[in-house]
N, CA, C and O of each residue as an XYZ file, in Angstrom:
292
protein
N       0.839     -1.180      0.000
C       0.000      0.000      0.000
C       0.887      1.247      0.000
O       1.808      1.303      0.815
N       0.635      2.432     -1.011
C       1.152      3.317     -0.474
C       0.814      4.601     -0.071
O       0.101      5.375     -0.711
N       1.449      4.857      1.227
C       0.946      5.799      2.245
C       0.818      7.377      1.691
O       0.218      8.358      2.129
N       1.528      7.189      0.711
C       1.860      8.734     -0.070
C       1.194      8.949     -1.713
O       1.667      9.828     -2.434
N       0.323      8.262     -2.085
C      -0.530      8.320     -3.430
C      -0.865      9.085     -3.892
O      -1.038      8.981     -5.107
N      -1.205     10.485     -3.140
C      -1.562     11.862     -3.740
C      -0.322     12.658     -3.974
O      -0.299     13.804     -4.422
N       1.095     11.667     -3.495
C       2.064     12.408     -4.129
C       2.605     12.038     -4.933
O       3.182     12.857     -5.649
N       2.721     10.337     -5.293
C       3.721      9.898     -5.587
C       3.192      8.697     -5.986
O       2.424      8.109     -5.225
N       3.517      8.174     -7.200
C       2.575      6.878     -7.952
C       3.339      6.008     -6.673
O       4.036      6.209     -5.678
N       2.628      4.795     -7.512
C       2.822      3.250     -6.834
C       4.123      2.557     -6.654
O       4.795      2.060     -5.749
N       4.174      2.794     -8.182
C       5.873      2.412     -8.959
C       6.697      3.049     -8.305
O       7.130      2.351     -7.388
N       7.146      4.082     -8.331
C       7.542      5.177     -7.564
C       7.863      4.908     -6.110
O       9.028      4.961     -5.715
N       6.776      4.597     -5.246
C       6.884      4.160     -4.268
C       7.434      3.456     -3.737
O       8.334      3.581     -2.907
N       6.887      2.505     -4.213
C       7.763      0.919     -4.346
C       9.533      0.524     -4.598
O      10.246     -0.319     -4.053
N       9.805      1.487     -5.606
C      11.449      1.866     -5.963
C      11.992      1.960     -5.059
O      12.876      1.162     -4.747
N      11.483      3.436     -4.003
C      12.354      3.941     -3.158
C      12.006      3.238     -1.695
O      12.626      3.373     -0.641
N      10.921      2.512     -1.937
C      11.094      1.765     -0.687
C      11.898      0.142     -0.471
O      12.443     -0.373      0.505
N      11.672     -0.306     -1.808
C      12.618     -1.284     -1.794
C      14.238     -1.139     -1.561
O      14.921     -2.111     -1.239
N      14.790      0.202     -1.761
C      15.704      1.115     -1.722
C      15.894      1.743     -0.280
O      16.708      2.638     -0.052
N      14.837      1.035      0.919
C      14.905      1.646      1.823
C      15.376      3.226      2.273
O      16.294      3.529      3.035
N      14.817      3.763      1.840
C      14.695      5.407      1.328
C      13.569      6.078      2.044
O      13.280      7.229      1.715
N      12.755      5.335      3.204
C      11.773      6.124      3.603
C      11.964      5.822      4.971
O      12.270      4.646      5.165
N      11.872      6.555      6.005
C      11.970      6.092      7.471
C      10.439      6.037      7.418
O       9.580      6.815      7.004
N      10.416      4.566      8.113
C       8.539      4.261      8.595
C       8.245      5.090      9.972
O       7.045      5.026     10.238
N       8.872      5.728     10.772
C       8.419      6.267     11.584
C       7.238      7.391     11.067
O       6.029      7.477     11.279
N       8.363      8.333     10.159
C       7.935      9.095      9.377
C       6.575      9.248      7.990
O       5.947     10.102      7.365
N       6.689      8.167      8.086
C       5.639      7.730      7.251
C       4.292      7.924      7.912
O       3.346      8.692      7.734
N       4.662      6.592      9.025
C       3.596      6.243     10.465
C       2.624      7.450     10.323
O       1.469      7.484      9.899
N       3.702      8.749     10.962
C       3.003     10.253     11.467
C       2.665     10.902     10.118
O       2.200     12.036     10.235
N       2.805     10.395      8.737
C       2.061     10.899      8.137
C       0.611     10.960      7.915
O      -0.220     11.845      7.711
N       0.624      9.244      8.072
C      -0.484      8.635      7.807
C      -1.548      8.885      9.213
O      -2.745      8.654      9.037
N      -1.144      9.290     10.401
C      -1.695      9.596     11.671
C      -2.146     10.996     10.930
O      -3.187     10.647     10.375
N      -1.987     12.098     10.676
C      -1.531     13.492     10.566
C      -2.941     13.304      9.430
O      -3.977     13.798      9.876
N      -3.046     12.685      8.118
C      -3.704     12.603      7.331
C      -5.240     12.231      7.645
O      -6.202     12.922      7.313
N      -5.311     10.541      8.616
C      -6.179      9.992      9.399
C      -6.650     11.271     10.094
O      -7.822     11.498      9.792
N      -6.287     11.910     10.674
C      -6.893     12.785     11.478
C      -7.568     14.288     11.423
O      -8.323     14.870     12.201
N      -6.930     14.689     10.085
C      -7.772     15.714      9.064
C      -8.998     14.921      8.914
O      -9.926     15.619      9.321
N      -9.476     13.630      8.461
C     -10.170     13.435      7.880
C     -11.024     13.082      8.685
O     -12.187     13.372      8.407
N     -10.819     12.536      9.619
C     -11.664     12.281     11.145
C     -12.306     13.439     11.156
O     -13.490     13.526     10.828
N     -11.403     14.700     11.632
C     -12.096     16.208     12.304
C     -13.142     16.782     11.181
O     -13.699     17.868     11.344
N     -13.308     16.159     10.307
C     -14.663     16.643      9.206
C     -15.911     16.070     10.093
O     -17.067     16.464     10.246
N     -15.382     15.286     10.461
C     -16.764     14.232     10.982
C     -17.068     14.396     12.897
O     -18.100     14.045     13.468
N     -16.064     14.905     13.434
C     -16.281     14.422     15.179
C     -15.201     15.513     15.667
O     -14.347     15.972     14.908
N     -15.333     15.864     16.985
C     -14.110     16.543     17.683
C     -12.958     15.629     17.530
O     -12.913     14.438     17.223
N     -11.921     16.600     17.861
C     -10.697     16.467     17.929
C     -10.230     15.025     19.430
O      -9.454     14.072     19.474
N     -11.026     15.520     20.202
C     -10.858     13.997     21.492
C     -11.351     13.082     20.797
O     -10.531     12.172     20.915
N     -12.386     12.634     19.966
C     -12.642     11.588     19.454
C     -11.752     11.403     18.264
O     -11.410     10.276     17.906
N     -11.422     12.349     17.728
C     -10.149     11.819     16.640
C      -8.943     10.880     17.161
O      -8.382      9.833     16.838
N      -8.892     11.665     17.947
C      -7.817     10.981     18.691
C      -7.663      9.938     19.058
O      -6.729      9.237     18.667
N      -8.863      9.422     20.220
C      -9.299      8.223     20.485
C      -9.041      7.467     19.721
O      -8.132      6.673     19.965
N      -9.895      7.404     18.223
C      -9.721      6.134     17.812
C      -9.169      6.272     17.521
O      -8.592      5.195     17.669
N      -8.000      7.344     16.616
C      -6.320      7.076     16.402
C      -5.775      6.435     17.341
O      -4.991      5.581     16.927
N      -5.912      6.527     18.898
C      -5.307      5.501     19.749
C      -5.468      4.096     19.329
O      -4.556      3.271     19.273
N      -7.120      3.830     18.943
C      -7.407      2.190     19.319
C      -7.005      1.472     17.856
O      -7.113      0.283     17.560
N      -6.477      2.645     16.993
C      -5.556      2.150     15.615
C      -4.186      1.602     15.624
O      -3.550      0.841     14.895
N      -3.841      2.600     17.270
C      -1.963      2.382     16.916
C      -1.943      2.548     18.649
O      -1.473      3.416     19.385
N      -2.758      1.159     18.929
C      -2.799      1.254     20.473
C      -1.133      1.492     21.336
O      -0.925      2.032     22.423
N      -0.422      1.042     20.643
C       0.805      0.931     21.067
C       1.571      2.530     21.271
O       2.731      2.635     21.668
N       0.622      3.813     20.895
C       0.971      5.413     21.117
C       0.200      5.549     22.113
O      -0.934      5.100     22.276
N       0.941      6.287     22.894
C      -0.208      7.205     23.939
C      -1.053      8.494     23.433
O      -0.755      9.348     22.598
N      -2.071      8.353     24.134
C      -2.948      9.785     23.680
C      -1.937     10.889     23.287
O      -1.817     11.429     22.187
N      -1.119     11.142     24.611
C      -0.201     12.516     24.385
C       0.902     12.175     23.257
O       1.448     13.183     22.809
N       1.171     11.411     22.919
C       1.764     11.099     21.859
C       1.277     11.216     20.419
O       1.853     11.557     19.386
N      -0.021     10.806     20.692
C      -0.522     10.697     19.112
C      -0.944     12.434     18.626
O      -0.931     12.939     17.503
N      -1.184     12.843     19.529
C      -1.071     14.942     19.992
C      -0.177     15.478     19.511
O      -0.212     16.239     18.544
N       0.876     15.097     20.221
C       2.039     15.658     19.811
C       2.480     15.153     17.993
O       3.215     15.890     17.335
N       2.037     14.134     17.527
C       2.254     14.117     16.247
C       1.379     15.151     15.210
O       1.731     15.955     14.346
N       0.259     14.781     15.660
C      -0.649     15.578     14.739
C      -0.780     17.175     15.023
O      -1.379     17.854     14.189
N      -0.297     17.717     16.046
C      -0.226     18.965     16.137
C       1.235     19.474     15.664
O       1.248     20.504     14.990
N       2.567     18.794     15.982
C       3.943     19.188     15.336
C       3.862     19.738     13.847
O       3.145     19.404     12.903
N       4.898     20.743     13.983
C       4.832     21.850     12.481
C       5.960     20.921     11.883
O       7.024     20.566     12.392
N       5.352     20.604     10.524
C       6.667     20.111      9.524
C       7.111     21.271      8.601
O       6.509     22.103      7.922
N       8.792     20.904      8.925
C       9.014     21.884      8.309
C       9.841     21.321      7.090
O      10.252     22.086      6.217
């Protein structure tokens, strides 16, 4: 699957990841960061969260916060 499709074809993807070229951490908090725009159309921000927890039970609340609120620069 790839986490980045509105940027970057499949093929593409696939290259540079077989190429180990992407840190999955980084990815992870994309895909959290993205998940959670799309949540806040629908419910508050505590319930975004939430079930971002019961997705990636293994983050803490204040953790999964601190991702989706951090400025990329």
């Amino acid at each position: 699957m790839n986490p980045l499709s509105e940027l970057i074809d499949d093929e593409t993807f696939a290259m540079l990841q077989s190429h180990g070229l992407f840190y999955e951490k980084a990815l992870r908090d994309y895909q959290i960061r993205k998940t959670y725009r799309e949540m806040r159309k629908q419910m508050p921000s505590v319930d975004a969260i939430e079930h971002l927890q019961q997705a990636y039970p293994y983050l803490q609340f204040d953790t999964i916060r601190k991702i989706i609120y951090a400025k990329i620069s």
